[in-house]
TIDO-363495 format. One line per 10 residues: for each residue x, y, z of N, C-alpha, C. Coordinates in nm, 4 decimals, always signed. Each point is the difference from the previous one (the first is absolute). Example, Ala and Ser with C-alpha at 12.3 -4.5 7.8 and 13.67 -1.06 7.14 Angstrom:
<rs>
+1.3190,-0.5690,+0.7800,-0.0890,+0.1190,+0.0000,+0.0900,+0.1200,+0.0000  -0.0350,+0.1050,-0.0720,+0.0820,+0.1190,+0.0060,-0.0770,+0.1090,+0.0730
</rs>
This chain:
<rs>
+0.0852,-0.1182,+0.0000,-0.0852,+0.1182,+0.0000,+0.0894,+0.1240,+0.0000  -0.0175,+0.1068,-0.0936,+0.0707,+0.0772,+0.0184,-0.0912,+0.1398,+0.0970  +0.0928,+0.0564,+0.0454,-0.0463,+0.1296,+0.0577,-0.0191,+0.1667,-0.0409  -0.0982,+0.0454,+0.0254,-0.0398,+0.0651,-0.1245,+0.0052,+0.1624,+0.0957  +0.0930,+0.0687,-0.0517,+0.0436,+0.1360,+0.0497,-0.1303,+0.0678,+0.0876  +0.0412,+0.0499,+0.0929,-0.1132,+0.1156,+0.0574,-0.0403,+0.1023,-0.1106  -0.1074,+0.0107,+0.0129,-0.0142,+0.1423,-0.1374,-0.0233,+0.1408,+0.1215  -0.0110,-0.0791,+0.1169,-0.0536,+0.1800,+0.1140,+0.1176,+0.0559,+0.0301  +0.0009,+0.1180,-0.0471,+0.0950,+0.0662,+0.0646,-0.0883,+0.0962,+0.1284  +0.1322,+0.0460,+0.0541,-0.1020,+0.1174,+0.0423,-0.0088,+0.1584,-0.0262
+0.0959,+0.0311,-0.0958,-0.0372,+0.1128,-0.0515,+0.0814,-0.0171,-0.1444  -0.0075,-0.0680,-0.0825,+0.0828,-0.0142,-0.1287,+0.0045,+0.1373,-0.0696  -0.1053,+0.0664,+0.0123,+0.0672,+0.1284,-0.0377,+0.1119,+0.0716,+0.0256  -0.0289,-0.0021,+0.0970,+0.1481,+0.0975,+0.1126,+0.0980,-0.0722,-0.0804  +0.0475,-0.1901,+0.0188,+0.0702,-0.0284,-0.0212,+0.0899,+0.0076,-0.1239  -0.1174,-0.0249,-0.1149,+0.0206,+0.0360,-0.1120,+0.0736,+0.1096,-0.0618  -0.0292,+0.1289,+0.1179,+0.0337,+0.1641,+0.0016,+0.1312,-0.0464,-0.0031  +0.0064,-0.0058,+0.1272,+0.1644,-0.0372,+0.0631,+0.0957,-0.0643,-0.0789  -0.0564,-0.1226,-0.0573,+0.0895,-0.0703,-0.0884,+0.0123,+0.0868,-0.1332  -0.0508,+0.0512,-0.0773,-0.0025,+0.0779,-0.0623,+0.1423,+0.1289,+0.0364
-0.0599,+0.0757,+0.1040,+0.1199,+0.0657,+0.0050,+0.0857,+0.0037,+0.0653  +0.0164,-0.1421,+0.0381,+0.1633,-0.0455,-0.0109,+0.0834,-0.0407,-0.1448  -0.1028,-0.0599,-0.0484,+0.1113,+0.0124,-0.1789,+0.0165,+0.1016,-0.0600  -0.1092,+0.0580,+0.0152,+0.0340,+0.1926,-0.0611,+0.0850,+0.0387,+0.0856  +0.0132,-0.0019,+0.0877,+0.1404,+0.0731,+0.0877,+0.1262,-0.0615,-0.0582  +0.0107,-0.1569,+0.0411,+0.1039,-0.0625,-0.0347,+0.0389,+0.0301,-0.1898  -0.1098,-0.0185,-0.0697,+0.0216,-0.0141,-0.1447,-0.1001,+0.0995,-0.1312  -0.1071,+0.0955,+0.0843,-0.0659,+0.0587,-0.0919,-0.0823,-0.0525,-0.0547  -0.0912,+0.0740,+0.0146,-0.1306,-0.0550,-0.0922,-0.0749,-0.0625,-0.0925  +0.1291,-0.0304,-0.0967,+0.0133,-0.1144,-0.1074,-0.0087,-0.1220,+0.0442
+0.0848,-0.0410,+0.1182,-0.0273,-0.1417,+0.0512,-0.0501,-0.0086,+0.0323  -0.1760,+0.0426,+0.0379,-0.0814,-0.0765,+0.1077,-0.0880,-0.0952,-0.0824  -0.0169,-0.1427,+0.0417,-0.0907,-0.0429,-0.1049,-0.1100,-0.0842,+0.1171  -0.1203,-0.0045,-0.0021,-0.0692,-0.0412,+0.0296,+0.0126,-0.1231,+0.0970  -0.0105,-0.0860,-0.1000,+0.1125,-0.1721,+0.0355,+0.0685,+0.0258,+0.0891  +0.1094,+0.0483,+0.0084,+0.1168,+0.0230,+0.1153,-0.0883,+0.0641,+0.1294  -0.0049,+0.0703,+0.0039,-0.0727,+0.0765,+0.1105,-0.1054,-0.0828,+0.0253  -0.1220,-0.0909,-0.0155,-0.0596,-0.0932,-0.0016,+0.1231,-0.0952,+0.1003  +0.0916,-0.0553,-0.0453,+0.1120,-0.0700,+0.0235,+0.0126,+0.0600,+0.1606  +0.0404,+0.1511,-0.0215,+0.0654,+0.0421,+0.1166,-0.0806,+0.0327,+0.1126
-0.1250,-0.0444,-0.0204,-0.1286,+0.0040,+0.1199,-0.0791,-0.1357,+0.0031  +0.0561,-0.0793,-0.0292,-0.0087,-0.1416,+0.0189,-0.1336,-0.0209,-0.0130  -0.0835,+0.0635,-0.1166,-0.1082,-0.0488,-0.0553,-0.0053,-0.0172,-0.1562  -0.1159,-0.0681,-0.0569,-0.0286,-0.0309,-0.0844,+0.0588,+0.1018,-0.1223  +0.0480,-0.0556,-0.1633,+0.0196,+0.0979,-0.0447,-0.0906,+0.1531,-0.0789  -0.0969,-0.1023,+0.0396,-0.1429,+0.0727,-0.0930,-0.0595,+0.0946,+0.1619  +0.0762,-0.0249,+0.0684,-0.0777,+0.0914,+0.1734,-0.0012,+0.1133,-0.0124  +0.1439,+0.1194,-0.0587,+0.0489,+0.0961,-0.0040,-0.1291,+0.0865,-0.0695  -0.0549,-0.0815,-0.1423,-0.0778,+0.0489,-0.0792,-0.1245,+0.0341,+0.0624  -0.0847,-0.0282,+0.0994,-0.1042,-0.0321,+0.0528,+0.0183,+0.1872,+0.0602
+0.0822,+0.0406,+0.0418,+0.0449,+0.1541,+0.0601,+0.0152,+0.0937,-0.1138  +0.0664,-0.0369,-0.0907,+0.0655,+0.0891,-0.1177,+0.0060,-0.0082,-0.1318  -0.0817,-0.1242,-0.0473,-0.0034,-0.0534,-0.0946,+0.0984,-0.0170,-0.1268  +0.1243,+0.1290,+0.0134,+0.1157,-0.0418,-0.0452,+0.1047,+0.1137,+0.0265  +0.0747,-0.0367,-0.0786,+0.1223,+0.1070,+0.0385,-0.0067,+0.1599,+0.0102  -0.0653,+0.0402,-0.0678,-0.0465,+0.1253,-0.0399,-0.0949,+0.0359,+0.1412  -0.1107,-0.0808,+0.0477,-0.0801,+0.0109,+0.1017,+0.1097,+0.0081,+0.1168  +0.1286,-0.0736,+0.0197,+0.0769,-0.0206,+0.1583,+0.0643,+0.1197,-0.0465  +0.0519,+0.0284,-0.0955,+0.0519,+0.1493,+0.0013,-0.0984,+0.1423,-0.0281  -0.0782,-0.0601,-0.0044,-0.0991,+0.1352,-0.0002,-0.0228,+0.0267,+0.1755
-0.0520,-0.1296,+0.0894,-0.0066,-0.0047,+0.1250,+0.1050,+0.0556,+0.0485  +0.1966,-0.0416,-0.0346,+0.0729,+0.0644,+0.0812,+0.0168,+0.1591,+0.0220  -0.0397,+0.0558,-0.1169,-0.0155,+0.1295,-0.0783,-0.0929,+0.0574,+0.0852  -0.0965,-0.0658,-0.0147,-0.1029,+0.0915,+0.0964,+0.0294,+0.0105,+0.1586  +0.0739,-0.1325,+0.0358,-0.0034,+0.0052,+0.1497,+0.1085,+0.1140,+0.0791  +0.1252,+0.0315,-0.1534,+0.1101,+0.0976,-0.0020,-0.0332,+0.1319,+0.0295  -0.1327,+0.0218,-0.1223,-0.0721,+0.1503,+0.0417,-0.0336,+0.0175,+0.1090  -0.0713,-0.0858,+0.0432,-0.0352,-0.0244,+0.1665,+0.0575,+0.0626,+0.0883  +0.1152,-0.0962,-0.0031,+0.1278,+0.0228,+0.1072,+0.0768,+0.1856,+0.0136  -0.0166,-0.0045,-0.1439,+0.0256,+0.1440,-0.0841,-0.0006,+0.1244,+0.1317
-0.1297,-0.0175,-0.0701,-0.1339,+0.0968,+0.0606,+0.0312,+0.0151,+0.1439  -0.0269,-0.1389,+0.0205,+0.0376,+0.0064,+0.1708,+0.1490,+0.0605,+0.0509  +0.1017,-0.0489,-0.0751,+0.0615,+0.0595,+0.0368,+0.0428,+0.1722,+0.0397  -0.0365,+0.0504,-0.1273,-0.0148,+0.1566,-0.0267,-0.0891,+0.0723,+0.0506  -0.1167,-0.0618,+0.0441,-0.0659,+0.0937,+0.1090,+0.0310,+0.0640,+0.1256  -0.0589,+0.0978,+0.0190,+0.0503,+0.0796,+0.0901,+0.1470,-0.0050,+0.0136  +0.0493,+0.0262,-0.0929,+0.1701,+0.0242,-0.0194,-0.0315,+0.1771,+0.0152  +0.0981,+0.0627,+0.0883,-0.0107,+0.1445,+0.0214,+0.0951,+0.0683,-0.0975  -0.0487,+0.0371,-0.1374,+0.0709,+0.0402,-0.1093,+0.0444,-0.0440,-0.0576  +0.0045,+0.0264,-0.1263,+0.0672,-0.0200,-0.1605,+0.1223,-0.0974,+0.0231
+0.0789,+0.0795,+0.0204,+0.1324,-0.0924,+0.0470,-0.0072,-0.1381,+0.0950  -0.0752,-0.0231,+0.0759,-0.0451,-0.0830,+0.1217,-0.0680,-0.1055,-0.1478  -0.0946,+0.0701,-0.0400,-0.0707,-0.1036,-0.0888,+0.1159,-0.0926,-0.0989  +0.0687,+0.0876,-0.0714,+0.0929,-0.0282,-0.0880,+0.1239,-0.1647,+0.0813  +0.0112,+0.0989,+0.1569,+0.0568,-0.1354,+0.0991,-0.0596,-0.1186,-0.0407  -0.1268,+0.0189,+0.1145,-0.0759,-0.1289,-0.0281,+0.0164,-0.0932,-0.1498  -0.0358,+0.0854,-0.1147,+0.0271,-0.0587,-0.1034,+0.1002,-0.1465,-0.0191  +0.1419,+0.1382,+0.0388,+0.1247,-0.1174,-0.0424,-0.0119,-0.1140,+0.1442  -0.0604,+0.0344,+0.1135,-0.0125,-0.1132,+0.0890,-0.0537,-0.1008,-0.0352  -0.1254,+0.0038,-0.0807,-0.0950,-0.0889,-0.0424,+0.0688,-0.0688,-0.0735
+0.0695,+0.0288,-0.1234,+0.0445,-0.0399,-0.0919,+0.1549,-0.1333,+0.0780  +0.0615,+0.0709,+0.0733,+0.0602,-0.0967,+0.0547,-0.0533,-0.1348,+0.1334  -0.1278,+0.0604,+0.0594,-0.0574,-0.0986,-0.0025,-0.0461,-0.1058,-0.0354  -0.0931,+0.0552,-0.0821,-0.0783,-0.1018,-0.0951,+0.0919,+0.0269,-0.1585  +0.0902,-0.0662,-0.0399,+0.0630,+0.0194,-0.1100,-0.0936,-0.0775,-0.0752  -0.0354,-0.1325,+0.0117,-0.0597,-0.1068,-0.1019,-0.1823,+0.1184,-0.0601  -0.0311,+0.0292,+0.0939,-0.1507,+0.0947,-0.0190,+0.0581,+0.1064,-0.0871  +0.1085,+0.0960,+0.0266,+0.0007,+0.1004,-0.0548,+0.0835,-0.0479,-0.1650  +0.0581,-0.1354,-0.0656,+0.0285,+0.0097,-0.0986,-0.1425,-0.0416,-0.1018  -0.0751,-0.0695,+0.0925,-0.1225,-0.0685,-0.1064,-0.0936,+0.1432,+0.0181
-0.0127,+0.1081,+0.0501,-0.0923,+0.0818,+0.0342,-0.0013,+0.1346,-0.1517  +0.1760,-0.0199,-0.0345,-0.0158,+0.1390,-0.0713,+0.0517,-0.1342,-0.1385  -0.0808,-0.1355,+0.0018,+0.0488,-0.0621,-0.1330,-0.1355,-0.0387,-0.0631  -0.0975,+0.1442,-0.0483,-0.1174,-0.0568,-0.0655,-0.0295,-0.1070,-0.0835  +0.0999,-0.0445,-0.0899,-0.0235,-0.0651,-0.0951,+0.0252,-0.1903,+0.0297  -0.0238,+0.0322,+0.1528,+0.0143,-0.1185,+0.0447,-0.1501,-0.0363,+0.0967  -0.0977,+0.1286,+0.0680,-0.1206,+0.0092,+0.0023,-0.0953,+0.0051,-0.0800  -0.1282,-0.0914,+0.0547,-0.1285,+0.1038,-0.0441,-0.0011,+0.1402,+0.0811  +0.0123,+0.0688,-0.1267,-0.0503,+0.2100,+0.0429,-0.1057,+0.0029,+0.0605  -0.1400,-0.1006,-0.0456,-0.1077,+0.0616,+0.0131,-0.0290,-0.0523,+0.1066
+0.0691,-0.1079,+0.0974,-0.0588,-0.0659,+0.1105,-0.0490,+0.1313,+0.1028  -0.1197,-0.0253,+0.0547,-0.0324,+0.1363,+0.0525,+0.0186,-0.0299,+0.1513  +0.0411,-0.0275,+0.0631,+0.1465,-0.0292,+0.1285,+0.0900,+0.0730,-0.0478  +0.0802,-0.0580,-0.0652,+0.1110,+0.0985,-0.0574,-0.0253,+0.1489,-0.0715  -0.0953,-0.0186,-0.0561,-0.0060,+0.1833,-0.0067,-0.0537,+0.1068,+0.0680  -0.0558,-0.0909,+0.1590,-0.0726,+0.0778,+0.1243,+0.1481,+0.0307,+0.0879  +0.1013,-0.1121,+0.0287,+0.0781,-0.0068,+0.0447,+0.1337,+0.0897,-0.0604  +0.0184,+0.0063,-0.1289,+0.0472,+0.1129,-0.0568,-0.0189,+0.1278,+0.0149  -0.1233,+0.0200,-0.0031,-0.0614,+0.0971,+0.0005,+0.0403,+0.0510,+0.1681  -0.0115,-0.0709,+0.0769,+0.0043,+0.0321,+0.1451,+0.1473,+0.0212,+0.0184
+0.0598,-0.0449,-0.0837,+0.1926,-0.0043,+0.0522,+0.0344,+0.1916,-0.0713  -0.0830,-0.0189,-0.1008,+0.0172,+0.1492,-0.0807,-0.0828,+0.0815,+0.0432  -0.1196,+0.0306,+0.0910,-0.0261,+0.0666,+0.0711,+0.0767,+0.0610,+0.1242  +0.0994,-0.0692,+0.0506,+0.0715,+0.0140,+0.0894,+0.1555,+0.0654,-0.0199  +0.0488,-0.0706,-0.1298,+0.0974,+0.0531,-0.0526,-0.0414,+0.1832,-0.0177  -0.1052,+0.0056,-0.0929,-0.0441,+0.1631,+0.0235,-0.0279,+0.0845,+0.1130  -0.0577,-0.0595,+0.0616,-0.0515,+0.0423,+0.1713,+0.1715,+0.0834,-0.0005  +0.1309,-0.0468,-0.0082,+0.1444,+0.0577,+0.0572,-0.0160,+0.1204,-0.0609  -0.0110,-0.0102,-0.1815,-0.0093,+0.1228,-0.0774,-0.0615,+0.1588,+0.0240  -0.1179,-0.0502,+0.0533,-0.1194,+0.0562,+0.0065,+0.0392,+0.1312,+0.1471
+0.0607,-0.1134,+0.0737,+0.0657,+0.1003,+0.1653,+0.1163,+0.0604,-0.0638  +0.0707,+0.0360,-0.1209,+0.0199,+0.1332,-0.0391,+0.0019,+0.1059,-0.0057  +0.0620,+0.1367,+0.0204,-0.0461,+0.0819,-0.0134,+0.0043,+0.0348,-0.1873  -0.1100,+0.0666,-0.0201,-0.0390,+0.0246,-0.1071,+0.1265,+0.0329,-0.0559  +0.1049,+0.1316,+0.0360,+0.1024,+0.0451,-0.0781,+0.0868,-0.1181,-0.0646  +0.0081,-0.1141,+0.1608,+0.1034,-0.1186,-0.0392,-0.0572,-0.0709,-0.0835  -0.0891,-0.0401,-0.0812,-0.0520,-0.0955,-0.0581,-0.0121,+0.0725,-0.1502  -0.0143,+0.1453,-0.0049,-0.0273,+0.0245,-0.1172,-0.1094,+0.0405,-0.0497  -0.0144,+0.0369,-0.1513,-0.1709,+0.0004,-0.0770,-0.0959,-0.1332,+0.0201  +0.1359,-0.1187,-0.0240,-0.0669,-0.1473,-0.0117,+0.0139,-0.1080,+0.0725
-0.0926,-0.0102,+0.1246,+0.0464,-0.0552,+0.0733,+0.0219,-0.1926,-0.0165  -0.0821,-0.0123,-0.0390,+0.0077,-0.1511,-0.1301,+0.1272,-0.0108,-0.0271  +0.0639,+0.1054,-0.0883,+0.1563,-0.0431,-0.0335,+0.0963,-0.0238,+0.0886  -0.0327,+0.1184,+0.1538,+0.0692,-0.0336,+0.1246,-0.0385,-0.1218,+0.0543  -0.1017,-0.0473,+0.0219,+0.0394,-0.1239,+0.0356,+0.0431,-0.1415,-0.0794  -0.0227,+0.0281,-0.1511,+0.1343,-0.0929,-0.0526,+0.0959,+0.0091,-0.0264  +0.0349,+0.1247,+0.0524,+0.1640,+0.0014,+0.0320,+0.0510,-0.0353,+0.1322  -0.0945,+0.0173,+0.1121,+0.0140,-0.0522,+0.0861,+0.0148,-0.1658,-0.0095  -0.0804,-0.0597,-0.0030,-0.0302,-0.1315,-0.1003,+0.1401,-0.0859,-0.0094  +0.0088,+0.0758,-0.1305,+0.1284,-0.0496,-0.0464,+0.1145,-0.0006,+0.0568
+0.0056,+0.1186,+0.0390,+0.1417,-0.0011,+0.1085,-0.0094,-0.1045,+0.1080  -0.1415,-0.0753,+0.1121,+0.0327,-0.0742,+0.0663,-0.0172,-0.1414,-0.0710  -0.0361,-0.0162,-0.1345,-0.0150,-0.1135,-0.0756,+0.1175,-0.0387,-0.0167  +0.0600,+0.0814,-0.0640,+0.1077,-0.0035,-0.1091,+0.1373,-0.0481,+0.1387  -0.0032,+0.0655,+0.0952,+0.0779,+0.0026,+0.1114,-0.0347,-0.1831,+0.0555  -0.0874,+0.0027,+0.0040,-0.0722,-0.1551,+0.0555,+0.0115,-0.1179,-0.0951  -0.0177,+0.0336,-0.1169,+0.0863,-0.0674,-0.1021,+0.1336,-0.0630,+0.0019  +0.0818,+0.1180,-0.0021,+0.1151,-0.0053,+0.0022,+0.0453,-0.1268,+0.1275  -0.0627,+0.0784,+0.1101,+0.0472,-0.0662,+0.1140,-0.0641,-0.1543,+0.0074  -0.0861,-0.0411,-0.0884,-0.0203,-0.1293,+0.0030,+0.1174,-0.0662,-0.0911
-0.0118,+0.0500,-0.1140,+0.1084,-0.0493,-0.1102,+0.1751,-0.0214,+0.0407  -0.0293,+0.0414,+0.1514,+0.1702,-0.0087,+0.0169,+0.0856,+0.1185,-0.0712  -0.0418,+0.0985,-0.0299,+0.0621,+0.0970,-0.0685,+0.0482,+0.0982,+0.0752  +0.0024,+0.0239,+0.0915,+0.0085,+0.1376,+0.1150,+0.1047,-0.1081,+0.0991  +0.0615,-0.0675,+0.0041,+0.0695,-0.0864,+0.0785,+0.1154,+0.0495,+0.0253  +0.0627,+0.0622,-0.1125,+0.1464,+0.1113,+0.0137,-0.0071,+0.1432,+0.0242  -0.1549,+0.0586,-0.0671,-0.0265,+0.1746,+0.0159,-0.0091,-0.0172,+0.1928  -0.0920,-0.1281,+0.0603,-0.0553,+0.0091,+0.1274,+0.1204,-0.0336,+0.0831  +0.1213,-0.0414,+0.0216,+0.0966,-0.1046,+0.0559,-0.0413,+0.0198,+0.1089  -0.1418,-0.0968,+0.0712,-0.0205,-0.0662,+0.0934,-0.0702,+0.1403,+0.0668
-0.0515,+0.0980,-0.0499,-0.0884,+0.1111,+0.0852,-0.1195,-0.1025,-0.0104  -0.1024,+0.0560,+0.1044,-0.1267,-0.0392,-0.0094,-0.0744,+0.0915,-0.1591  -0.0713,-0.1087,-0.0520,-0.0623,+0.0700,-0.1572,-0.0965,+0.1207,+0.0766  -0.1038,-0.0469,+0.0933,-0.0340,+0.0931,+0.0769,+0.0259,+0.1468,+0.0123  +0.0801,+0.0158,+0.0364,+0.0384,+0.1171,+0.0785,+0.1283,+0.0580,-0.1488  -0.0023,-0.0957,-0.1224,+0.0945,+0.0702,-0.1155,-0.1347,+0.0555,-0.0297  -0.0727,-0.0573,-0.0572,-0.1172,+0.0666,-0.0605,-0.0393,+0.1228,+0.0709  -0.0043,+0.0209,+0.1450,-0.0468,+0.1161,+0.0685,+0.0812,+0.1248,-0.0766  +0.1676,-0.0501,-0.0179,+0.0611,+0.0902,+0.0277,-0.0015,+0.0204,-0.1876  -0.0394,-0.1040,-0.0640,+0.0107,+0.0433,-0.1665,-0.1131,+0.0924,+0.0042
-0.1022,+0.0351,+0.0736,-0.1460,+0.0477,-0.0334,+0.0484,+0.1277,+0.0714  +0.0894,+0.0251,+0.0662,+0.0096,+0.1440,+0.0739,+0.1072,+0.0481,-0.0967  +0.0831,-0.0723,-0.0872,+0.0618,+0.0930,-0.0469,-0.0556,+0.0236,-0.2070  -0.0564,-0.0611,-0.0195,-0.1214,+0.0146,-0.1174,-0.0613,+0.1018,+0.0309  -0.1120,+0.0130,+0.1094,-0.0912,+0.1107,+0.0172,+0.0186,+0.0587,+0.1404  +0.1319,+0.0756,-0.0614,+0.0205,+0.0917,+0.1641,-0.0386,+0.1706,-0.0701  -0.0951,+0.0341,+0.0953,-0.0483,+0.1357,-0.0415,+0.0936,+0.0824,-0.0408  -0.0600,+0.0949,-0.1126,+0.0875,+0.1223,-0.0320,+0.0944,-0.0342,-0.0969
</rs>
């Protein structure tokens, strides 16, 4: 008689999450395949599907759960710069969320989770802009905050990619970024 696998988990989602972004951490988003992760939560291989129905669905889920985290993070951050912090914190937090988050062409756009949850991470990102004073921001304040944007993207980027490893020699990214944002937009 053979013995025939448990199919209960008790939260295969979560698990699924998890396993998931541990190969995106370890290897990027290209390697996650269904099967394996199935494998790596010691259920069935067709189980994974029952949550996400395929690859596109577990990365649309991580995506959304990133905005999430986003959002949460950047709230009530006390100013522009503070927000911009949080940013590159998040990003070195959750590295595996923040590479599948800005890689559309690896989501559904239209999942409407992900574009409430977007929507909520970019409400917040503006909320920094917005506590501006009018002079500092300009005619357009839209453009100020994707320059804001970019500067903690592009900075958070970097610092995932291993690229800032010789500009940083061993400062906290933290507190470089404070000091790149005071000398970018120091009044006058």
């Amino acid at each position: 008689m053979t013995s025939q696998r448990a199919y209960h988990h008790g939260d295969l989602r979560r698990a699924v999450l998890t396993a998931a972004l541990d190969v995106i951490r370890d290897s990027g988003p290209t390697a996650l395949s269904l099967r394996d992760l199935a494998r790596r939560a010691g259920v069935s291989h067709a189980a994974p599907a029952h949550h996400f129905k395929d690859r596109a669905g577990l990365l649309t889920a991580i995506a959304t759960e990133g905005y999430e985290l986003l959002a949460d993070a950047l709230a009530d951050a006390p100013g522009l710069r503070e927000r911009g912090v949080r940013y590159v914190r998040f990003c070195r937090e959750h590295p595996a969320h923040f590479q599948v988050m800005f890689a559309p062409e690896l989501l559904r756009e239209d999942d409407p989770a992900l574009v409430a949850a977007r929507e909520r991470a970019g409400e917040q990102l503006r909320a920094g802009v917005e506590e501006l004073e009018s002079s500092a921001r300009g005619e357009d304040a839209r453009l100020a905050g994707v320059a804001a944007w970019a500067l903690a993207h592009g900075f958070a980027t970097l610092l995932l990619g291993r690229n800032l490893e010789g500009p940083l020699a061993g400062r906290d990214p933290e507190e470089v970024f404070r000091t790149l944002t005071g000398l970018l937009f120091q009044p006058g």
